[in-house]
Every structure is written in structure tokens, then in C-alpha cells.
PDB file of N, CA, C and O in Angstrom:
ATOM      1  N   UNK A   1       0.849  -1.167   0.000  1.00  0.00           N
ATOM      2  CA  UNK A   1       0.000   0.000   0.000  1.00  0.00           C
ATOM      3  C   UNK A   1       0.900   1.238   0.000  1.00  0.00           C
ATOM      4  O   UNK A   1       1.947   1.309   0.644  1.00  0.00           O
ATOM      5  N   UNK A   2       0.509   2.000  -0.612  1.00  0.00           N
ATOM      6  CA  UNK A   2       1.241   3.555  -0.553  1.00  0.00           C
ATOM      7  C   UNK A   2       0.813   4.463   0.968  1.00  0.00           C
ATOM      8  O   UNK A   2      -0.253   4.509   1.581  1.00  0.00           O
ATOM      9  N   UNK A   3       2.059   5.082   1.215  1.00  0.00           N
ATOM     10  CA  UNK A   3       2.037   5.649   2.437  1.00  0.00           C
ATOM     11  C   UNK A   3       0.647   6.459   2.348  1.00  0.00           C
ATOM     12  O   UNK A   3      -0.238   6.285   3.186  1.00  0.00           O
ATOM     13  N   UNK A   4       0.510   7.415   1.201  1.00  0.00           N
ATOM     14  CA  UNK A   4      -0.359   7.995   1.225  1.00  0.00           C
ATOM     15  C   UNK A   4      -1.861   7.873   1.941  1.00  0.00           C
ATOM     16  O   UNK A   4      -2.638   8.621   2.535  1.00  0.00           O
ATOM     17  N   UNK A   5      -1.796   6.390   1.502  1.00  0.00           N
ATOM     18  CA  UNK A   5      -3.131   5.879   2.034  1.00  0.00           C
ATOM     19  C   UNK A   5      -3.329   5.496   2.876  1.00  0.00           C
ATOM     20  O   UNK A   5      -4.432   4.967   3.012  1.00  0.00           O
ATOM     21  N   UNK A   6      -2.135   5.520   4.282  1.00  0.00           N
ATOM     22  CA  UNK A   6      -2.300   5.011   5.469  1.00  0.00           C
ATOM     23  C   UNK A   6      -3.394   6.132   6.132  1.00  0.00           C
ATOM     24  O   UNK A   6      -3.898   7.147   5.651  1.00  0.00           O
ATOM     25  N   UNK A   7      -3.568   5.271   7.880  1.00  0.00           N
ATOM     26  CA  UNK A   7      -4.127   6.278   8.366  1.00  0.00           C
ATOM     27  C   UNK A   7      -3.545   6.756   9.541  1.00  0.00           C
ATOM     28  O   UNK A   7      -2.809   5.997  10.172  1.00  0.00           O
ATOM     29  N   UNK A   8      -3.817   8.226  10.056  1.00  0.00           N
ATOM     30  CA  UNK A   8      -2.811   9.134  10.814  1.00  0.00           C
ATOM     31  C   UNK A   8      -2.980   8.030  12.140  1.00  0.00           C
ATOM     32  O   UNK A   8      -3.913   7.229  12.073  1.00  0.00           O
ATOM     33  N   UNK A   9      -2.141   8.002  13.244  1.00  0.00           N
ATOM     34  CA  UNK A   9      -1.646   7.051  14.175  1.00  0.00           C
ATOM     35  C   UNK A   9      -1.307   5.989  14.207  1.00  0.00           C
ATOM     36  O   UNK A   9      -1.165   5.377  15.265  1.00  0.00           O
ATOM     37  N   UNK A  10      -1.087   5.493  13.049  1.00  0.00           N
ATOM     38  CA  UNK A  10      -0.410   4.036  12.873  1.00  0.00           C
ATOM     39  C   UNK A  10       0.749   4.116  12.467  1.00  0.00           C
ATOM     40  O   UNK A  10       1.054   5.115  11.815  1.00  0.00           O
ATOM     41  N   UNK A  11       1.438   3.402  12.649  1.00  0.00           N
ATOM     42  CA  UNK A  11       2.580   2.841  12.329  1.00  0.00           C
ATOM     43  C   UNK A  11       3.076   1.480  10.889  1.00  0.00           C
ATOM     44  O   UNK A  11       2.673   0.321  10.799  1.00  0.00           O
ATOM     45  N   UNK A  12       3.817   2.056  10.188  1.00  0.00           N
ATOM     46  CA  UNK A  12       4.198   0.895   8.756  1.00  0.00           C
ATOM     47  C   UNK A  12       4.958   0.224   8.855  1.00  0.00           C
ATOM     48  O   UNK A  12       5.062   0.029  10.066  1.00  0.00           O
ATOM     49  N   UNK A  13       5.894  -0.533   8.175  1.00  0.00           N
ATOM     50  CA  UNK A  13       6.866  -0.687   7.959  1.00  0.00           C
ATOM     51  C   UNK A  13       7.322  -0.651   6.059  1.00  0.00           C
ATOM     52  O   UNK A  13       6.748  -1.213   5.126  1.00  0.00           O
ATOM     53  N   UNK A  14       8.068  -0.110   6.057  1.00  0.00           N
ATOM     54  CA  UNK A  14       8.174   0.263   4.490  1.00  0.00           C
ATOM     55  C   UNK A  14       8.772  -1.023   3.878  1.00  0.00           C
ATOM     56  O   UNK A  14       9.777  -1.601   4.291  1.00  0.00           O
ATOM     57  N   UNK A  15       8.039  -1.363   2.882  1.00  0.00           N
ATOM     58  CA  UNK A  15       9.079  -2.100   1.800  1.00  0.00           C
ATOM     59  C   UNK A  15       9.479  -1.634   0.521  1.00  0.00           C
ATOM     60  O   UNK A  15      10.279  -2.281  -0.155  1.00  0.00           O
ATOM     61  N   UNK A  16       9.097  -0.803   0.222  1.00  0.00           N
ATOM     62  CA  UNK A  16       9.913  -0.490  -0.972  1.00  0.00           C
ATOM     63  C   UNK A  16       9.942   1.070  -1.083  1.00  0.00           C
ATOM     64  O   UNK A  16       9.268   1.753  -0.312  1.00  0.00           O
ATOM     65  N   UNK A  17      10.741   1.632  -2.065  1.00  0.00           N
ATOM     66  CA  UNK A  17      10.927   3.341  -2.340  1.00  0.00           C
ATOM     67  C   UNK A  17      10.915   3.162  -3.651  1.00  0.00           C
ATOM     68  O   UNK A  17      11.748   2.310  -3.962  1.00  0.00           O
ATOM     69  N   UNK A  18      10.212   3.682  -4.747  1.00  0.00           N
ATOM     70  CA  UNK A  18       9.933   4.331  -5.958  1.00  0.00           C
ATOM     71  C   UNK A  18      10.080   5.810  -6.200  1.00  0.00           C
ATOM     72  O   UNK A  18       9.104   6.486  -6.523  1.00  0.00           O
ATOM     73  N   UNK A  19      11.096   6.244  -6.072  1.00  0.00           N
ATOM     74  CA  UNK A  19      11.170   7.751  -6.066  1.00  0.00           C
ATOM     75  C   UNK A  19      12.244   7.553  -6.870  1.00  0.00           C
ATOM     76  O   UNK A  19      12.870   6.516  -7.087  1.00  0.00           O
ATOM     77  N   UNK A  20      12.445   9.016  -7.427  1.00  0.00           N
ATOM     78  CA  UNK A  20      13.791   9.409  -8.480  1.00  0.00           C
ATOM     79  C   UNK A  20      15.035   8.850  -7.502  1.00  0.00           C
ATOM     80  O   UNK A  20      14.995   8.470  -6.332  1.00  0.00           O
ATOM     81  N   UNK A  21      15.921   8.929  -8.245  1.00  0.00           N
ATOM     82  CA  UNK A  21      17.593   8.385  -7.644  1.00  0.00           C
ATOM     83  C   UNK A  21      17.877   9.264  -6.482  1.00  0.00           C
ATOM     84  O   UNK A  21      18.369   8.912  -5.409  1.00  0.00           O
ATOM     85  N   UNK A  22      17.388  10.816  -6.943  1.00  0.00           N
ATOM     86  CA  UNK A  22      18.001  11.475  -6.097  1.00  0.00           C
ATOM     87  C   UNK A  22      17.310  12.151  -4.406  1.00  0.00           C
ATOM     88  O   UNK A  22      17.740  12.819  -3.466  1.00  0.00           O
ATOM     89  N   UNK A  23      16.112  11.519  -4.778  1.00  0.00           N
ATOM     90  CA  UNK A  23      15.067  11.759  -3.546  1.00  0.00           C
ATOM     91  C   UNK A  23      15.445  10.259  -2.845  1.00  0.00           C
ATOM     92  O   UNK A  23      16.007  10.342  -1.753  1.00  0.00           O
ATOM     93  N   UNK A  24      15.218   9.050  -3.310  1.00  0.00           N
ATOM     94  CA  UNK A  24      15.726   8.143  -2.733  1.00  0.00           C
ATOM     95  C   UNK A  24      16.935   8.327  -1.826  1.00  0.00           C
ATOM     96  O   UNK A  24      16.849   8.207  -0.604  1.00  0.00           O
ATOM     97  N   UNK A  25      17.368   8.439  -2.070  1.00  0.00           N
ATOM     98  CA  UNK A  25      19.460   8.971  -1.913  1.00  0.00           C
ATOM     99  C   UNK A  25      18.798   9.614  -0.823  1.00  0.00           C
ATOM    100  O   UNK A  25      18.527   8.805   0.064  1.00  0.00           O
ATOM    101  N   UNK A  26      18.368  11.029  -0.526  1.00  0.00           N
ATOM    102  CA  UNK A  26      18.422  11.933   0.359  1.00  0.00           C
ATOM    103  C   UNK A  26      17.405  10.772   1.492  1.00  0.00           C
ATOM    104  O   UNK A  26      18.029  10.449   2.502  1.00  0.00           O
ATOM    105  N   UNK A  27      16.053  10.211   1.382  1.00  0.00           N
ATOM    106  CA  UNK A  27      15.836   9.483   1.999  1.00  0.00           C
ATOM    107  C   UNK A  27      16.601   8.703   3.010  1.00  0.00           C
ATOM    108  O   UNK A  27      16.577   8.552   4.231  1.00  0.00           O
ATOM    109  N   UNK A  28      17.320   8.254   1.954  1.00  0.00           N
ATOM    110  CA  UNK A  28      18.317   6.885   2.661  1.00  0.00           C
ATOM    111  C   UNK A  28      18.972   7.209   3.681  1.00  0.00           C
ATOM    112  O   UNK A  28      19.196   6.529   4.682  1.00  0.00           O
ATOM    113  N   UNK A  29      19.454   8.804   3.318  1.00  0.00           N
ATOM    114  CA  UNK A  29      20.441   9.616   4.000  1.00  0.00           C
ATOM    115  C   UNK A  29      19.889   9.878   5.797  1.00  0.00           C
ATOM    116  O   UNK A  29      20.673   9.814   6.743  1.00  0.00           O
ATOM    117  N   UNK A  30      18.805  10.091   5.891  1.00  0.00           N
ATOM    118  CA  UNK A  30      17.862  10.568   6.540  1.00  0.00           C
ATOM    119  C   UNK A  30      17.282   9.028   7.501  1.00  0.00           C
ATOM    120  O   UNK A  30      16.763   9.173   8.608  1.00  0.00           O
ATOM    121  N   UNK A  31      17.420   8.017   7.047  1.00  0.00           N
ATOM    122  CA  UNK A  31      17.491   6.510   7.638  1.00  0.00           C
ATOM    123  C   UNK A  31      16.046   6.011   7.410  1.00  0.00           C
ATOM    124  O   UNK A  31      15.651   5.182   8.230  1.00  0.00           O
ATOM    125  N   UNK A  32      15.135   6.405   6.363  1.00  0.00           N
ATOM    126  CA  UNK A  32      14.076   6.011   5.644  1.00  0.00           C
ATOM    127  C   UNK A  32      14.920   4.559   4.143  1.00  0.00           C
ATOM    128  O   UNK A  32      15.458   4.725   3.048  1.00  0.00           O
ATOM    129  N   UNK A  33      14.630   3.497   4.857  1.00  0.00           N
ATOM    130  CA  UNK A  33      15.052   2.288   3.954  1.00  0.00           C
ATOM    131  C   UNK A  33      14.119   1.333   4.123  1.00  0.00           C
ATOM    132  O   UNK A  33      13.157   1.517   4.869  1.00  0.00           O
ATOM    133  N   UNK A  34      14.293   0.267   3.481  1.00  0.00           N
ATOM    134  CA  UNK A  34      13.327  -0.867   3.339  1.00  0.00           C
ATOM    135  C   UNK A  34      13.435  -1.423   4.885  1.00  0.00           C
ATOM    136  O   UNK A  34      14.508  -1.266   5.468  1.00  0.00           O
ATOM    137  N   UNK A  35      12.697  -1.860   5.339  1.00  0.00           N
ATOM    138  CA  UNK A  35      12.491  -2.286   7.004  1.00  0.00           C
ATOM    139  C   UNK A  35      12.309  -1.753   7.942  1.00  0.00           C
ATOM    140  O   UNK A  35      12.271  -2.275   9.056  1.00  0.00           O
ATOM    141  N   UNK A  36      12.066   0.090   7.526  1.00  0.00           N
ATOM    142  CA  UNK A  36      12.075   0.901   8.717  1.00  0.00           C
ATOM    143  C   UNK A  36      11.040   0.998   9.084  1.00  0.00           C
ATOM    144  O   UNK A  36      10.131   0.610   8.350  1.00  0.00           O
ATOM    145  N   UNK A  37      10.732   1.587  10.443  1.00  0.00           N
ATOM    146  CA  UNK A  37       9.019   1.633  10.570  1.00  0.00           C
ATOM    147  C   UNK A  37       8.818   3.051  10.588  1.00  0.00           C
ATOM    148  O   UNK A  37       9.756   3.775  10.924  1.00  0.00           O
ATOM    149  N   UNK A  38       7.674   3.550  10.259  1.00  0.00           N
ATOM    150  CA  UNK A  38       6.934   5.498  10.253  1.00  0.00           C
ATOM    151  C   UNK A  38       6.066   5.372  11.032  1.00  0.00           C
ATOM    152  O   UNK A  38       5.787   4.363  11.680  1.00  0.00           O
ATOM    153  N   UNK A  39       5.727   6.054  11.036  1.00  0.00           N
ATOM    154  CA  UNK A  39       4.622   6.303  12.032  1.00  0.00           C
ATOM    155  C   UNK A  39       3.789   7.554  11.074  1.00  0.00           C
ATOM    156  O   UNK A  39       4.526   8.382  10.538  1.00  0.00           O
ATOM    157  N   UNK A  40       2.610   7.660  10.908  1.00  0.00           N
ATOM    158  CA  UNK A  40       1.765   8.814  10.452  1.00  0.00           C
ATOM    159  C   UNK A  40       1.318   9.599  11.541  1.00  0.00           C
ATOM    160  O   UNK A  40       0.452   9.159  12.298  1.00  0.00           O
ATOM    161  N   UNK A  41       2.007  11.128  11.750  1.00  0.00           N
ATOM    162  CA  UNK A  41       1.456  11.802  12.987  1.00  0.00           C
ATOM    163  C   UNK A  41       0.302  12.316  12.462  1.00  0.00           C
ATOM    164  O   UNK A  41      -0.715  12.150  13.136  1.00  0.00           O
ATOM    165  N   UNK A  42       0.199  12.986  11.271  1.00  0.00           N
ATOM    166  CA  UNK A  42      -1.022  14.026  10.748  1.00  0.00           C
ATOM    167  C   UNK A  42      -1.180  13.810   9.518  1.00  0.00           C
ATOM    168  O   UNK A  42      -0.285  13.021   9.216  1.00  0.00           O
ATOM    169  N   UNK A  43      -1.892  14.082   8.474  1.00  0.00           N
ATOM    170  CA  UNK A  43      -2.624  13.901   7.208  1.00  0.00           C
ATOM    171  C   UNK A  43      -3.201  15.157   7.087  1.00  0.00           C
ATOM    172  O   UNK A  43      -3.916  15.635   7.969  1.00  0.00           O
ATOM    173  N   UNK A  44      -2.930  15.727   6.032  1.00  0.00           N
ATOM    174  CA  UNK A  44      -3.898  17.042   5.449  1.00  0.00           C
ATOM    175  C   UNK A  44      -3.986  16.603   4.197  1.00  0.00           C
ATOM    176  O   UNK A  44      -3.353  15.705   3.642  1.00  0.00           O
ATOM    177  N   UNK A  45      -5.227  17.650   3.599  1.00  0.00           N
ATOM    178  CA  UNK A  45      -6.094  17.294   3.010  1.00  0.00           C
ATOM    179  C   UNK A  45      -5.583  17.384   1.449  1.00  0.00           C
ATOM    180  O   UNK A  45      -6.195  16.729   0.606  1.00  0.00           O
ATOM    181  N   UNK A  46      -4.532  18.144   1.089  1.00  0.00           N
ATOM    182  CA  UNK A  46      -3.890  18.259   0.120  1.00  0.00           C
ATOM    183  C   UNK A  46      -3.317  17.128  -0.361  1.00  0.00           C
ATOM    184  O   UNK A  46      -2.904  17.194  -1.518  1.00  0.00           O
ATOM    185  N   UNK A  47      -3.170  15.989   0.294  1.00  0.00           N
ATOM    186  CA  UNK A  47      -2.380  14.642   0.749  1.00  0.00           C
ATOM    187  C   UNK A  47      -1.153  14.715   1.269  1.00  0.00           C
ATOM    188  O   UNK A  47      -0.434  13.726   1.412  1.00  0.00           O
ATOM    189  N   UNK A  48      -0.750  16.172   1.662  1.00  0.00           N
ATOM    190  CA  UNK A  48       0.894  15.726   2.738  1.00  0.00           C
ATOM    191  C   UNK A  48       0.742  15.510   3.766  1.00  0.00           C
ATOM    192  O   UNK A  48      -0.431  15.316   4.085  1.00  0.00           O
ATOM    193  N   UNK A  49       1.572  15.437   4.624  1.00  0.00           N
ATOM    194  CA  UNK A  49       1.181  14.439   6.146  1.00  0.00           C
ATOM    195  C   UNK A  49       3.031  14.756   6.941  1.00  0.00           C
ATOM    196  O   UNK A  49       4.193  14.865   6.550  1.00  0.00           O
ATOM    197  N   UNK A  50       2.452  14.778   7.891  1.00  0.00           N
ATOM    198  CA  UNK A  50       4.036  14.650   8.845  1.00  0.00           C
ATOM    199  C   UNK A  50       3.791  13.401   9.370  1.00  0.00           C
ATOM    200  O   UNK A  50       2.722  13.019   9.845  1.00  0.00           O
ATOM    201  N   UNK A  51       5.053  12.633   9.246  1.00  0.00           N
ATOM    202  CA  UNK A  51       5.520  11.838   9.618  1.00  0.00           C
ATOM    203  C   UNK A  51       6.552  11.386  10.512  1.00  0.00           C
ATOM    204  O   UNK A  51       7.482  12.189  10.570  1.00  0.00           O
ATOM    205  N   UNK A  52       6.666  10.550  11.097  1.00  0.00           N
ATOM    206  CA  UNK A  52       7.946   9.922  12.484  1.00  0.00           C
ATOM    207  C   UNK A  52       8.866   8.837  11.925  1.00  0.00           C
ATOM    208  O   UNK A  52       8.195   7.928  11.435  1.00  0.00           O
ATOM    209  N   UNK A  53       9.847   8.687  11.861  1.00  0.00           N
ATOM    210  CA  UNK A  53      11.172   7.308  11.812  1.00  0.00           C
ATOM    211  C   UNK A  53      12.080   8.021  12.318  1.00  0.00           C
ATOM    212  O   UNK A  53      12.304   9.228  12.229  1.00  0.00           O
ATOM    213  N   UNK A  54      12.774   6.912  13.046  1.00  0.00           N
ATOM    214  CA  UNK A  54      14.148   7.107  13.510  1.00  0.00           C
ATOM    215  C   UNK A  54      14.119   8.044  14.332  1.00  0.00           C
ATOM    216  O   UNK A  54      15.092   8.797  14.332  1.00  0.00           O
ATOM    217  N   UNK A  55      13.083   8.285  15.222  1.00  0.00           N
ATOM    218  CA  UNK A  55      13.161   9.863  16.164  1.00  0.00           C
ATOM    219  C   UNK A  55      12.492  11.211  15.720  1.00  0.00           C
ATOM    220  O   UNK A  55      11.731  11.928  16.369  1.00  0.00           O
ATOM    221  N   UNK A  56      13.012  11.384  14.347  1.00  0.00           N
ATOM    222  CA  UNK A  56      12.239  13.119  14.179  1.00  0.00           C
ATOM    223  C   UNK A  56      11.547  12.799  13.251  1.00  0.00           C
ATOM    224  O   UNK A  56      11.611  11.737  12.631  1.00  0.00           O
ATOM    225  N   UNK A  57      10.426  14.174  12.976  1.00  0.00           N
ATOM    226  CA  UNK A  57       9.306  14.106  12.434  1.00  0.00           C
ATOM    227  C   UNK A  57      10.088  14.893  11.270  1.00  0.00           C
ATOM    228  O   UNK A  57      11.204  15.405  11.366  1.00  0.00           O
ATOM    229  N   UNK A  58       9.074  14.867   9.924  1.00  0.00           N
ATOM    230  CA  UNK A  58       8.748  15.221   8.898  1.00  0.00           C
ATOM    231  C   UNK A  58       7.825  15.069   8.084  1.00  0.00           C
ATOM    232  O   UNK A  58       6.865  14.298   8.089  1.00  0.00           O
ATOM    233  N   UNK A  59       8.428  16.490   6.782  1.00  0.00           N
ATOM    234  CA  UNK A  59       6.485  16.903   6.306  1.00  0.00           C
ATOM    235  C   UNK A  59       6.816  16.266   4.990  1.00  0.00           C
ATOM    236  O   UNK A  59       7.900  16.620   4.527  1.00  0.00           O
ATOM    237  N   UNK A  60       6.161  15.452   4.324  1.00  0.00           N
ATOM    238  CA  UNK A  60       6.361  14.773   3.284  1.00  0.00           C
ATOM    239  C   UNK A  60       4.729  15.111   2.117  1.00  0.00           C
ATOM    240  O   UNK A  60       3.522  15.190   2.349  1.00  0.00           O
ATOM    241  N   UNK A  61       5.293  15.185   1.307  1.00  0.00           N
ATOM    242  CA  UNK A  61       4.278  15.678  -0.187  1.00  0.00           C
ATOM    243  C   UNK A  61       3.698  14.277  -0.477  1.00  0.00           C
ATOM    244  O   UNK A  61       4.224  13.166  -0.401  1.00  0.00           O
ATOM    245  N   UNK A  62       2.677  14.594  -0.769  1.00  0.00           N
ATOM    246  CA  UNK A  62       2.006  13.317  -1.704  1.00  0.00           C
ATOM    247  C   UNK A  62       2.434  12.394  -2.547  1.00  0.00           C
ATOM    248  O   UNK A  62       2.182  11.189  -2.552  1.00  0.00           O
ATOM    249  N   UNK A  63       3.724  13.615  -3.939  1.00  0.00           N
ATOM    250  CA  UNK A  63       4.179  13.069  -4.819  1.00  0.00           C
ATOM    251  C   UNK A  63       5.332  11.849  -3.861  1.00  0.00           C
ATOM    252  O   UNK A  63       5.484  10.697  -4.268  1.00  0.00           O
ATOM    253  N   UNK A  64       5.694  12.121  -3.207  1.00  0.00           N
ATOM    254  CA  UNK A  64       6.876  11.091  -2.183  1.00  0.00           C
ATOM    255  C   UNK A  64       6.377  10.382  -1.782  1.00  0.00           C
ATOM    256  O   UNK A  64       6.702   9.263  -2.180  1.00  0.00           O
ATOM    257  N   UNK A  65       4.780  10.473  -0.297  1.00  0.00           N
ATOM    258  CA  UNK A  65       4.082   9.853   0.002  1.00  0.00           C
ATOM    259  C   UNK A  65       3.780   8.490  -1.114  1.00  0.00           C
ATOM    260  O   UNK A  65       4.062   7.307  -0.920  1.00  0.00           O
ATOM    261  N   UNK A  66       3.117   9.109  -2.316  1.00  0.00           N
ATOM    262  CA  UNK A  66       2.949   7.861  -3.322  1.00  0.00           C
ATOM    263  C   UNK A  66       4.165   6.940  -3.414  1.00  0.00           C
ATOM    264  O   UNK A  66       4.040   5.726  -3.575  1.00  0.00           O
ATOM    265  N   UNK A  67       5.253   7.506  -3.315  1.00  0.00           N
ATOM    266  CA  UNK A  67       6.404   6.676  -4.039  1.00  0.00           C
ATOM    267  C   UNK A  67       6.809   5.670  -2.414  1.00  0.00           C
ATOM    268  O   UNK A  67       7.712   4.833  -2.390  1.00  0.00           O
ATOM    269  N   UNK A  68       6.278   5.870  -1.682  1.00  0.00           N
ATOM    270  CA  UNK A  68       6.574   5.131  -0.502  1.00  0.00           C
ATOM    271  C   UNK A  68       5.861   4.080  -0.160  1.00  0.00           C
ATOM    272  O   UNK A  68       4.842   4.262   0.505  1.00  0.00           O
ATOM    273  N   UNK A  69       6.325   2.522  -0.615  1.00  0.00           N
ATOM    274  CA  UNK A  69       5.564   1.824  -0.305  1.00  0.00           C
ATOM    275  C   UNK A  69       5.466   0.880   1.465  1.00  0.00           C
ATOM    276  O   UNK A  69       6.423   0.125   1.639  1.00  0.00           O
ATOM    277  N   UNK A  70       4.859   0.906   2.150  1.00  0.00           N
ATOM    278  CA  UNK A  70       3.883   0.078   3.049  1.00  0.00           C
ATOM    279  C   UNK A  70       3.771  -1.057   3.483  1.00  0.00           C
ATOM    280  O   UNK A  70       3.720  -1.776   2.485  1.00  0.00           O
ATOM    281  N   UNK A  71       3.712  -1.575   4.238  1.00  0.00           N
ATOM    282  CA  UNK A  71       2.721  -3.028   4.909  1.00  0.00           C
ATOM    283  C   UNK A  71       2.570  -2.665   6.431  1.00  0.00           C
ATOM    284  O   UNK A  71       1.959  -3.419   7.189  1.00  0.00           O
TER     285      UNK A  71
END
């Protein structure tokens, strides 16, 4: 499932990233990889959402959100 479509207070674990080379990369950088878990703090209506891994939060766009896959 795409991050997008989670719902705010749960927690994922990602398996896959579909994003350009270079958003991936900065991801990776940031400790967003296959096995990590997120957490969805908030969802707005535009589809971006702040999100939790590894300790700090961030505001992530839809277009990324989509490319982030789920279970």
C-alpha cells in the first residue's frame, strides 16, 4: 500500500521506495530504507502528512508519500 493511504496514528513498515535516484538517496540519507518503521502523525487534506522514523518528524508531499511503499 502507498504511504499515502495510510491512516494518521499508525505505524508501517516500508518495503519499498519508488522515487527518483536522487530523492531516494536523500531518503536513505535521513534513515528512511526498506524495514524501517513510520509512524503517520497528521494527514492534510492536500495529501501531505508529517511523519515519524528514527526519532524526528517530517512533512512529506504526496508526490513522495505515493512513491513510498507500506505493509
Amino acid at each position: 500500500m502507498k504511504l499515502s493511504k495510510g491512516t494518521a496514528g499508525k505505524t508501517y513498515t516500508v518495503s519499498e521506495i519508488h522515487l527518483s535516484p536522487d530523492v531516494k538517496r536523500r531518503f536513505e540519507v535521513l534513515g528512511l530504507v526498506h524495514n524501517t518503521q513510520i509512524e503517520i502523525l497528521r494527514k492534510k487534506h492536500a495529501g501531505a502528512m508529517i511523519v515519524k522514523f528514527r526519532g524526528s518528524r517530517y512533512a512529506v508531499g504526496k508526490e513522495f508519500a505515493d512513491g513510498i511503499i507500506v505493509c
